[in-house]
MDTraj code that builds the backbone (N, CA, C; nanometers):
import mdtraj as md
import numpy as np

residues = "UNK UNK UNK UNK UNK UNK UNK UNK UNK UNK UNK UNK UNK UNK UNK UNK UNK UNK UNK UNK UNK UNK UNK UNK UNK UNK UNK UNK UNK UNK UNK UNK UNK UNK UNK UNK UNK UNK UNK UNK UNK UNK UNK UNK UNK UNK UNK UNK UNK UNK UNK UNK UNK UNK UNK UNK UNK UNK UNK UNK UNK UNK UNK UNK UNK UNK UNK UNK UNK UNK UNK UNK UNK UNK UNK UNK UNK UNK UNK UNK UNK UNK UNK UNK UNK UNK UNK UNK UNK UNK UNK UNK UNK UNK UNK UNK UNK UNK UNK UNK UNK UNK UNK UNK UNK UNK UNK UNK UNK UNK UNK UNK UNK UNK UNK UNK UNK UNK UNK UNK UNK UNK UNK UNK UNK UNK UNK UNK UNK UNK UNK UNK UNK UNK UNK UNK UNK UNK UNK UNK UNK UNK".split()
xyz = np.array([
    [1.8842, -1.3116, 3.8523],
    [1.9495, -1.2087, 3.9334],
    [1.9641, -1.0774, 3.8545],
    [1.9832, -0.9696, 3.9363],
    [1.9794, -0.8314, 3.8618],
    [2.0755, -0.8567, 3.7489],
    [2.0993, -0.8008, 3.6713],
    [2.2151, -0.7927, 3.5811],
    [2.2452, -0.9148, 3.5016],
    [2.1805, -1.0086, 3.5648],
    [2.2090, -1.1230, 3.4834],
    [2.1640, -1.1519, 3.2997],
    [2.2203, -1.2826, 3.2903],
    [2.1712, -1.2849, 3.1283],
    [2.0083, -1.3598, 3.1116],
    [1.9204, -1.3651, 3.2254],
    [1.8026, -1.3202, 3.1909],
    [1.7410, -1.2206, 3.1814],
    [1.7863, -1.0987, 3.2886],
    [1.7572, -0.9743, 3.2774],
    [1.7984, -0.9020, 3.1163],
    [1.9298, -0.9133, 3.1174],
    [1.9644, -0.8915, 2.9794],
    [1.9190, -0.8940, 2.8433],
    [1.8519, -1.0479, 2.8703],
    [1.7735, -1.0642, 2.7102],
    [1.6405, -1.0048, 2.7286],
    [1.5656, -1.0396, 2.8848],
    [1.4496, -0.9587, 2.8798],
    [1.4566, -0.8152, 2.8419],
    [1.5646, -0.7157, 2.8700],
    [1.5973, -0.5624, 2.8283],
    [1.5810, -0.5584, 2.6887],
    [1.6817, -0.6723, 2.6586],
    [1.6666, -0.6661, 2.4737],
    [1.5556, -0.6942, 2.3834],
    [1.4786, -0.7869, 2.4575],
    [1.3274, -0.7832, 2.3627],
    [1.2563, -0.7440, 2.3887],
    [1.2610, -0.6330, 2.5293],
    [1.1885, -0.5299, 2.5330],
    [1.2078, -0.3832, 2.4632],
    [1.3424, -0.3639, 2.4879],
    [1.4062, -0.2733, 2.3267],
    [1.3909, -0.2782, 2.2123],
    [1.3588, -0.3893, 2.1484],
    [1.3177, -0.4511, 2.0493],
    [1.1609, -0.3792, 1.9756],
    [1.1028, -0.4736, 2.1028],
    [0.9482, -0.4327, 2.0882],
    [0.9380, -0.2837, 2.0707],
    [0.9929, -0.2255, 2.1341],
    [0.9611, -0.0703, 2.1417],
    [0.9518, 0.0281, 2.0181],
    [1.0854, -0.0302, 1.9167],
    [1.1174, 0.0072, 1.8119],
    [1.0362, -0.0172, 1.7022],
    [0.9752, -0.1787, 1.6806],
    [0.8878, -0.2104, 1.6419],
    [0.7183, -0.1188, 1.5461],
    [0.7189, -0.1286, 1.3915],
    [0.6506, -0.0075, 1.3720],
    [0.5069, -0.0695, 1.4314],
    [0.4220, 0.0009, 1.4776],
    [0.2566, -0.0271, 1.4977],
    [0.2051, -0.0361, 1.3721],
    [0.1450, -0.1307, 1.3409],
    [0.0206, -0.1940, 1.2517],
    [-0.0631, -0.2110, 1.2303],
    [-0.1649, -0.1428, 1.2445],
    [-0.2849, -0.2137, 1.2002],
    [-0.3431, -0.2360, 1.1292],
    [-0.3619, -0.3696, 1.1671],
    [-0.4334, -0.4365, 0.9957],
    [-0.5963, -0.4808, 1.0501],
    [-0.5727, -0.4107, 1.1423],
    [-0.7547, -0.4314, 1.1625],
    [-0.8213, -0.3662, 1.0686],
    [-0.9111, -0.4419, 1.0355],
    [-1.0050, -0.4283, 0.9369],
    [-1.1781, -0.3588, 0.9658],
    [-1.2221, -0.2378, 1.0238],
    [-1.3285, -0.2752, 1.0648],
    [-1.4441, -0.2422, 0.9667],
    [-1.5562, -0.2526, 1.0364],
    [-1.6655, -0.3124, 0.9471],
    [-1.7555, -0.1753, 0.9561],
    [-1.8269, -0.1219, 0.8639],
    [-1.8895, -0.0014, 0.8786],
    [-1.9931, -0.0411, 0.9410],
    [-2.0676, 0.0823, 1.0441],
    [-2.1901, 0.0348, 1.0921],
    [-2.3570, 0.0611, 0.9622],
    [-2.3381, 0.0949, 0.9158],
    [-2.4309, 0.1461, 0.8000],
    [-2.4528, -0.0252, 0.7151],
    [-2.5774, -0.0182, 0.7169],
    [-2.6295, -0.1651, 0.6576],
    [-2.5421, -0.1885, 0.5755],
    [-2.6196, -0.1153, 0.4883],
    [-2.5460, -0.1271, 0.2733],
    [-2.3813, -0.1242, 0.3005],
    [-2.3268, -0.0568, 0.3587],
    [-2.1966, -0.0332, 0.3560],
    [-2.1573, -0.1803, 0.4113],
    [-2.2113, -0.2062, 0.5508],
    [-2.1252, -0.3577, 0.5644],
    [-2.1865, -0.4685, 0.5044],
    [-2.2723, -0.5027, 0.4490],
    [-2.2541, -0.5467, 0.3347],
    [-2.1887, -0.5855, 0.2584],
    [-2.1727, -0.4378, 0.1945],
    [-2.0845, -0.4639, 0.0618],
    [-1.9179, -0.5079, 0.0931],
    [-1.8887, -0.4722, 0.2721],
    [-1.7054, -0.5099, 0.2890],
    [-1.7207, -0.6768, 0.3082],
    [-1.8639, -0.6750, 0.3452],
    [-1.8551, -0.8737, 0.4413],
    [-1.8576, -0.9270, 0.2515],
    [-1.8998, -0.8919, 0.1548],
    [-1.9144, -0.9607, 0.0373],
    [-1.8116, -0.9274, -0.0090],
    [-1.6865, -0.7673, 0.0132],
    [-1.5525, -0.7961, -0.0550],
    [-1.4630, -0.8709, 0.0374],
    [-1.5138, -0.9363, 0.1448],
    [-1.4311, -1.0033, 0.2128],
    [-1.4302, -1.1277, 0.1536],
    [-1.5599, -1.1518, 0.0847],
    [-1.5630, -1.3137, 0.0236],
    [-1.5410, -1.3304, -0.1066],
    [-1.5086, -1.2200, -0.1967],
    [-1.4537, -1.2096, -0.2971],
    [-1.3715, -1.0719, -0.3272],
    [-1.2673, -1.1306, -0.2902],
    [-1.1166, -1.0193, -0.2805],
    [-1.0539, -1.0109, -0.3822],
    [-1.0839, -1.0918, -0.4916],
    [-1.0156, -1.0846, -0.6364],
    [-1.1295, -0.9740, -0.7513],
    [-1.2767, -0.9576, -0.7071],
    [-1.3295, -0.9282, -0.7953],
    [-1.2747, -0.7322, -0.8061],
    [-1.3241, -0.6729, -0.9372],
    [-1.2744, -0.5775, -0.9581],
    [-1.3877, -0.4260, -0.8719],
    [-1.3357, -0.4309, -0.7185],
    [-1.3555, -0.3217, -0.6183],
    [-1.3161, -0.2028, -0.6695],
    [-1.3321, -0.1579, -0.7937],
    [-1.3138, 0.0352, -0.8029],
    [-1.3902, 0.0629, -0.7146],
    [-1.3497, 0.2026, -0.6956],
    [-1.4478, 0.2661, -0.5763],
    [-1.5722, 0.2642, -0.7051],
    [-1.5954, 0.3437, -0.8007],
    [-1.6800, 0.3734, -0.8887],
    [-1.7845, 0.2391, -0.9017],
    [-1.7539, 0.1079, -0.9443],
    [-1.8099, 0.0472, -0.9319],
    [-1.8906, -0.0064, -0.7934],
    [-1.8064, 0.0093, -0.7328],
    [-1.8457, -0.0164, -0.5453],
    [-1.9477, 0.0635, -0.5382],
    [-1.9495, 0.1951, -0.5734],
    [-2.0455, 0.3377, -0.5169],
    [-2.1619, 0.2498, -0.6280],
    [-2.1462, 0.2352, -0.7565],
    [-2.2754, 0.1890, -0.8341],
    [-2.3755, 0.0765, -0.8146],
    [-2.2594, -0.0596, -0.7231],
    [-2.3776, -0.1148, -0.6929],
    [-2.4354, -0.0466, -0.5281],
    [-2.4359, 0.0275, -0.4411],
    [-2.4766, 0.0627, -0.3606],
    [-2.6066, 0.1881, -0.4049],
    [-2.5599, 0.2270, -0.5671],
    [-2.6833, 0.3151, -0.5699],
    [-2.6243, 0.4401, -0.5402],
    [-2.5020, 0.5019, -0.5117],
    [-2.4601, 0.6101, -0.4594],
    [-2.3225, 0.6356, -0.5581],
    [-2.2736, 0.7979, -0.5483],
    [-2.1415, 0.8356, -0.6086],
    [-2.0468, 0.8314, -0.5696],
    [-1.9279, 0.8064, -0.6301],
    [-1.8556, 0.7705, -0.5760],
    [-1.7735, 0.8434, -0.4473],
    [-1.8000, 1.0050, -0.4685],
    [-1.7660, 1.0815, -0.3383],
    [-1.8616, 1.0320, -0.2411],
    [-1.9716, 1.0058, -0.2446],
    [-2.0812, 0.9682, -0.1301],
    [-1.9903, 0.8420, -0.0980],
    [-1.9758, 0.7566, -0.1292],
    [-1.9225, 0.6418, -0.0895],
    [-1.7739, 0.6604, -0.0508],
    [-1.6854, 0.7821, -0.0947],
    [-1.5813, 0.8312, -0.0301],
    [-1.5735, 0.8511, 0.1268],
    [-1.6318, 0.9387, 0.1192],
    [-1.6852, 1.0171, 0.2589],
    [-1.7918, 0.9148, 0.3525],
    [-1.8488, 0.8172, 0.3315],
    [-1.9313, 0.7642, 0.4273],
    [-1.8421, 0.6260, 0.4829],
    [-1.7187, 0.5902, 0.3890],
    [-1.5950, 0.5065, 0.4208],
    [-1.5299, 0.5615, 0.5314],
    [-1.4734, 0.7098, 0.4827],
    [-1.4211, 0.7821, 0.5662],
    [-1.4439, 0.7919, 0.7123],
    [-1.5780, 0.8184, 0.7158],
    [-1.6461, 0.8717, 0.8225],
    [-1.7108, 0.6907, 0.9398],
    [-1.7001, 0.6144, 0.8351],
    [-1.7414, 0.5179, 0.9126],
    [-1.6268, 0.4026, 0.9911],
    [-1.5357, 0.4093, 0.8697],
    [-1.4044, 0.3026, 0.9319],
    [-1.2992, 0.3726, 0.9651],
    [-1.3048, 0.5647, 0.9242],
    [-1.1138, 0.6025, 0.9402],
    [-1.0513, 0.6095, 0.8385],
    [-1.0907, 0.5003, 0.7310],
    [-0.9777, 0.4686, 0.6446],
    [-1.0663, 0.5086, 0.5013],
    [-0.9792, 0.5284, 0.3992],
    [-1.0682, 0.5642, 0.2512],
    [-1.0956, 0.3977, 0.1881],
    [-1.1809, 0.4521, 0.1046],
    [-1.2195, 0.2764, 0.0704],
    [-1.0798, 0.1963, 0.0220],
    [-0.9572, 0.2880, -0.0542],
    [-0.9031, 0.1806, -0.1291],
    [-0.7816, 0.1402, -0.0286],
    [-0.7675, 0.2242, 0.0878],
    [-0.7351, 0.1417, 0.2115],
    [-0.7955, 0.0332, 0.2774],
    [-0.9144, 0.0619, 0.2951],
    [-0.9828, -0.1041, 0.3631],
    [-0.9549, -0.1748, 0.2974],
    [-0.9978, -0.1435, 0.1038],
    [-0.9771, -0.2951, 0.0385],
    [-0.8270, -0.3181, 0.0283],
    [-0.7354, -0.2694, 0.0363],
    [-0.5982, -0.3292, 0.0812],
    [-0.5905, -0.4062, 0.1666],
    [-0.6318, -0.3320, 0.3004],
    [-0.5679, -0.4012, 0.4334],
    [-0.6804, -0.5529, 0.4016],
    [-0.7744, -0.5351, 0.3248],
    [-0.8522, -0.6523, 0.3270],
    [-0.8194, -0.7476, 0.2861],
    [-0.7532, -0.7572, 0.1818],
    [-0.6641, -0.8215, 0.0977],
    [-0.5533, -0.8368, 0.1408],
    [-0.4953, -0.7631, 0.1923],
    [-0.3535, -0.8025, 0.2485],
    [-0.3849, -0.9303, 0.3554],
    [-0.4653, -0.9172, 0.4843],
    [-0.5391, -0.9991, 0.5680],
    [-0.5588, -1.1385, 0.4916],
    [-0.6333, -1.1128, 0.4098],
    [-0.6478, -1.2577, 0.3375],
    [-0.5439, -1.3122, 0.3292],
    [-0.4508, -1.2462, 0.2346],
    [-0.3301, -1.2690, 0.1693],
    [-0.2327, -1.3439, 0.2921],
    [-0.2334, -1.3182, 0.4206],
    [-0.1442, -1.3221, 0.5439],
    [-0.2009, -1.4794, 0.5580],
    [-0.3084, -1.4865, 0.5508],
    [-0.4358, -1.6401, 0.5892],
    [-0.3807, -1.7253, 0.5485],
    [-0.3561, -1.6919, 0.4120],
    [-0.3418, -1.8123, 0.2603],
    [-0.2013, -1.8313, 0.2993],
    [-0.1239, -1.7133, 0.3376],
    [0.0051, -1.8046, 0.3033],
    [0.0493, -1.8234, 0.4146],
    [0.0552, -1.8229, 0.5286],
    [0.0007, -1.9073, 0.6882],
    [-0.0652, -2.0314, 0.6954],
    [-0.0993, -2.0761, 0.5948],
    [-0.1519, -2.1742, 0.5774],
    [-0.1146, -2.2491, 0.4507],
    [0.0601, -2.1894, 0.3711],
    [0.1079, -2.2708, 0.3463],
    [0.0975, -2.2531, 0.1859],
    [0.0060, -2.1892, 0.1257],
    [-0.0173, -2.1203, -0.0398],
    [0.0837, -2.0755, -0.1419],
    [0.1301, -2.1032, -0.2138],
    [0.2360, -2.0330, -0.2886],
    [0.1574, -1.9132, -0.3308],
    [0.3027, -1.7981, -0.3388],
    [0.2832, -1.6501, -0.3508],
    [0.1910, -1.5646, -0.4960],
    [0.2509, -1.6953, -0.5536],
    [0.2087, -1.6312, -0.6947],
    [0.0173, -1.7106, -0.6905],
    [0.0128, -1.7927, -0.6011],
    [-0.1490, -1.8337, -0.6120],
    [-0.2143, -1.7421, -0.5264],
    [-0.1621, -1.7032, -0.3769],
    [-0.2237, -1.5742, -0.3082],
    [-0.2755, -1.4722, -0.3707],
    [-0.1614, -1.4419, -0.4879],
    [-0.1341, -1.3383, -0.5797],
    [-0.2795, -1.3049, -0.6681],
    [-0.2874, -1.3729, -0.7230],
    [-0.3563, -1.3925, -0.7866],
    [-0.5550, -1.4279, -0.7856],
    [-0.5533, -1.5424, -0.6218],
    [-0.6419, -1.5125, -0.5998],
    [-0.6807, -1.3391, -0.4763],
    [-0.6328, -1.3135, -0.5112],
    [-0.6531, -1.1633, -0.4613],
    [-0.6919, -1.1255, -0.5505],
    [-0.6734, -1.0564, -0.6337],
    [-0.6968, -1.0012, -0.7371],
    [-0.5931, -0.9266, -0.8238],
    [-0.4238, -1.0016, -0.7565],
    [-0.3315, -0.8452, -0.8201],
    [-0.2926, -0.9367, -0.9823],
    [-0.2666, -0.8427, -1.0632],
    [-0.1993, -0.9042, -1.1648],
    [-0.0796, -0.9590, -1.2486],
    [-0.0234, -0.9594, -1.0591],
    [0.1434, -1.0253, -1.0776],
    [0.1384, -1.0593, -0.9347],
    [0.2344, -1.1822, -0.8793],
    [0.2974, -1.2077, -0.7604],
    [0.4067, -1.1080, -0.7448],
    [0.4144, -1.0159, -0.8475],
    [0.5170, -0.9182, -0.7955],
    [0.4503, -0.7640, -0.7420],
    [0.3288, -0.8078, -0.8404],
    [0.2318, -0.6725, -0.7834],
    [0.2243, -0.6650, -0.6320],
    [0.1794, -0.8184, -0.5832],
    [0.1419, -0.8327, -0.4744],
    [0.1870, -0.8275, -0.3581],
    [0.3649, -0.8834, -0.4102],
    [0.4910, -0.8700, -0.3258],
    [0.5188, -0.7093, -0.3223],
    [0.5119, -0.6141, -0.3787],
    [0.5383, -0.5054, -0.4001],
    [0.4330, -0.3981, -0.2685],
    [0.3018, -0.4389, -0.3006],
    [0.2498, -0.3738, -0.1952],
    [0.2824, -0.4373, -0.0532],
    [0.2966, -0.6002, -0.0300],
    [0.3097, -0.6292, 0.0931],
    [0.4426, -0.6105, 0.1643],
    [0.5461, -0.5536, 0.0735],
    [0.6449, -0.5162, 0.1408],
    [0.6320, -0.3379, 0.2077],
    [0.5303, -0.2682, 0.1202],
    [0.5546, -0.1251, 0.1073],
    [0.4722, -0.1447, 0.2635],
    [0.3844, -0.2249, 0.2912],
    [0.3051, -0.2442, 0.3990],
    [0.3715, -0.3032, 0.5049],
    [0.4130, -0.4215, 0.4854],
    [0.4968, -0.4798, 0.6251],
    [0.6509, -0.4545, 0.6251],
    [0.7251, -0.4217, 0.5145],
    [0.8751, -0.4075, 0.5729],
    [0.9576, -0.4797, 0.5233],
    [0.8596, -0.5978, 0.4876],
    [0.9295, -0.6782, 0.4017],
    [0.8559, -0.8070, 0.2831],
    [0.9359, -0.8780, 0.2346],
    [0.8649, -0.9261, 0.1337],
    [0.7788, -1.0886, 0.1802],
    [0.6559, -1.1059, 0.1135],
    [0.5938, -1.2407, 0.1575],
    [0.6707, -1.2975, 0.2198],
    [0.7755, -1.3484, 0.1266],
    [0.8504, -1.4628, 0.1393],
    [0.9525, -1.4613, 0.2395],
    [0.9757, -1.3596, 0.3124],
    [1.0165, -1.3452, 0.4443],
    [0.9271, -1.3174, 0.5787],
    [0.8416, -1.2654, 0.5860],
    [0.7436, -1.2580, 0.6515],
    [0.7076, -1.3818, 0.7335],
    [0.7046, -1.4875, 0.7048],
    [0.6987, -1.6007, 0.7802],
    [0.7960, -1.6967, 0.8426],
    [0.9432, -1.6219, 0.7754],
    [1.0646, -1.6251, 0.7993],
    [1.0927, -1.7623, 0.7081],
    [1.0570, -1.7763, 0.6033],
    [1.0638, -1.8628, 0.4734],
    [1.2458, -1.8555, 0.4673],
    [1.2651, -1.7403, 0.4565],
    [1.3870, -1.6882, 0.3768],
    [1.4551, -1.6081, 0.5168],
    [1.5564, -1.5790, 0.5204],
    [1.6755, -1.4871, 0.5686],
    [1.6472, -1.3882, 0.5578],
    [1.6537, -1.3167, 0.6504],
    [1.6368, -1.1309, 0.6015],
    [1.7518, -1.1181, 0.4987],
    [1.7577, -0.9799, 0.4389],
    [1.8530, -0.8942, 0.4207],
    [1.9637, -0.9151, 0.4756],
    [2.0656, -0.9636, 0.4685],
    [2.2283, -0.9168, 0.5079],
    [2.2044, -1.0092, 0.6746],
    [2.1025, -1.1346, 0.6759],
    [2.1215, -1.2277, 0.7757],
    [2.2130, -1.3779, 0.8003],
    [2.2752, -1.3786, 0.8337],
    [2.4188, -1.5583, 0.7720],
    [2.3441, -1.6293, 0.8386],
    [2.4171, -1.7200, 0.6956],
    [2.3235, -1.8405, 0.7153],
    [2.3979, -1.9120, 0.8597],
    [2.3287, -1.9914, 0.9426],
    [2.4016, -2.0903, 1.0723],
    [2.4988, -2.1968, 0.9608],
])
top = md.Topology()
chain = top.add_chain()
for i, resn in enumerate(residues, 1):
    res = top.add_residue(resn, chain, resSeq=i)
    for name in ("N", "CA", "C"):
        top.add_atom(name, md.element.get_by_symbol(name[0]), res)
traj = md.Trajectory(xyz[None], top)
């Protein structure tokens, strides 16, 4: 019924949602051969060491060329894709149950705090809440 406490909660998690920051962690794939390529092979090794510099060298190109053809092909600069790429992974592994400091690590960062550090600056909050492991911030316990 109007006013009722289904209407009510539906208002509220639609208020909710609204507030909610937008995300995307889509990842997309360049259309340029060499370029997707080289993201489908840092997709299968997310720990190895992706400088742009090295990235641009095995493609044969500089590293501004490989700036600008990132740019121009996904939106995002390369050391954004390889984040959100890694972060993605990172979301997989521990959705499926991984301790933080092994995510950590097989990523490529060189601390579970490194890793916790960017995935909070990215989602809002830390791994270990993210799947609701833990209590938010200033949440009582039942």
């Amino acid at each position: 019924p109007p006013g009722g406490r289904d209407e009510r909660i539906m208002e509220l998690i639609l208020d909710e949602l609204r507030v909610l920051p937008i995300l995307a962690l889509h990842v997309p794939l360049p259309i340029d051969p060499a370029l997707a390529e080289l993201c489908r092979t840092i997709r299968r090794r997310p720990a190895d060491d992706w400088s742009l510099q090295r990235s641009a060298e095995r493609l044969g190109i500089s590293g501004r060329t490989l700036t600008r053809q990132f740019q121009r092909e996904t939106g995002l600069s390369f050391s954004q894709w390889l984040q959100r790429a890694r972060l993605l992974a990172g979301l997989d592994a521990l959705a499926a149950g991984h301790p933080i400091i092994e995510v950590a690590l097989d990523l490529g960062y060189d601390s579970p705090s490194a890793f916790s550090a960017m995935f909070r600056r990215t989602l809002g909050v830390p791994p270990s809440q993210y799947f609701g492991d833990t209590p938010a911030h200033g949440a009582e316990d039942d």
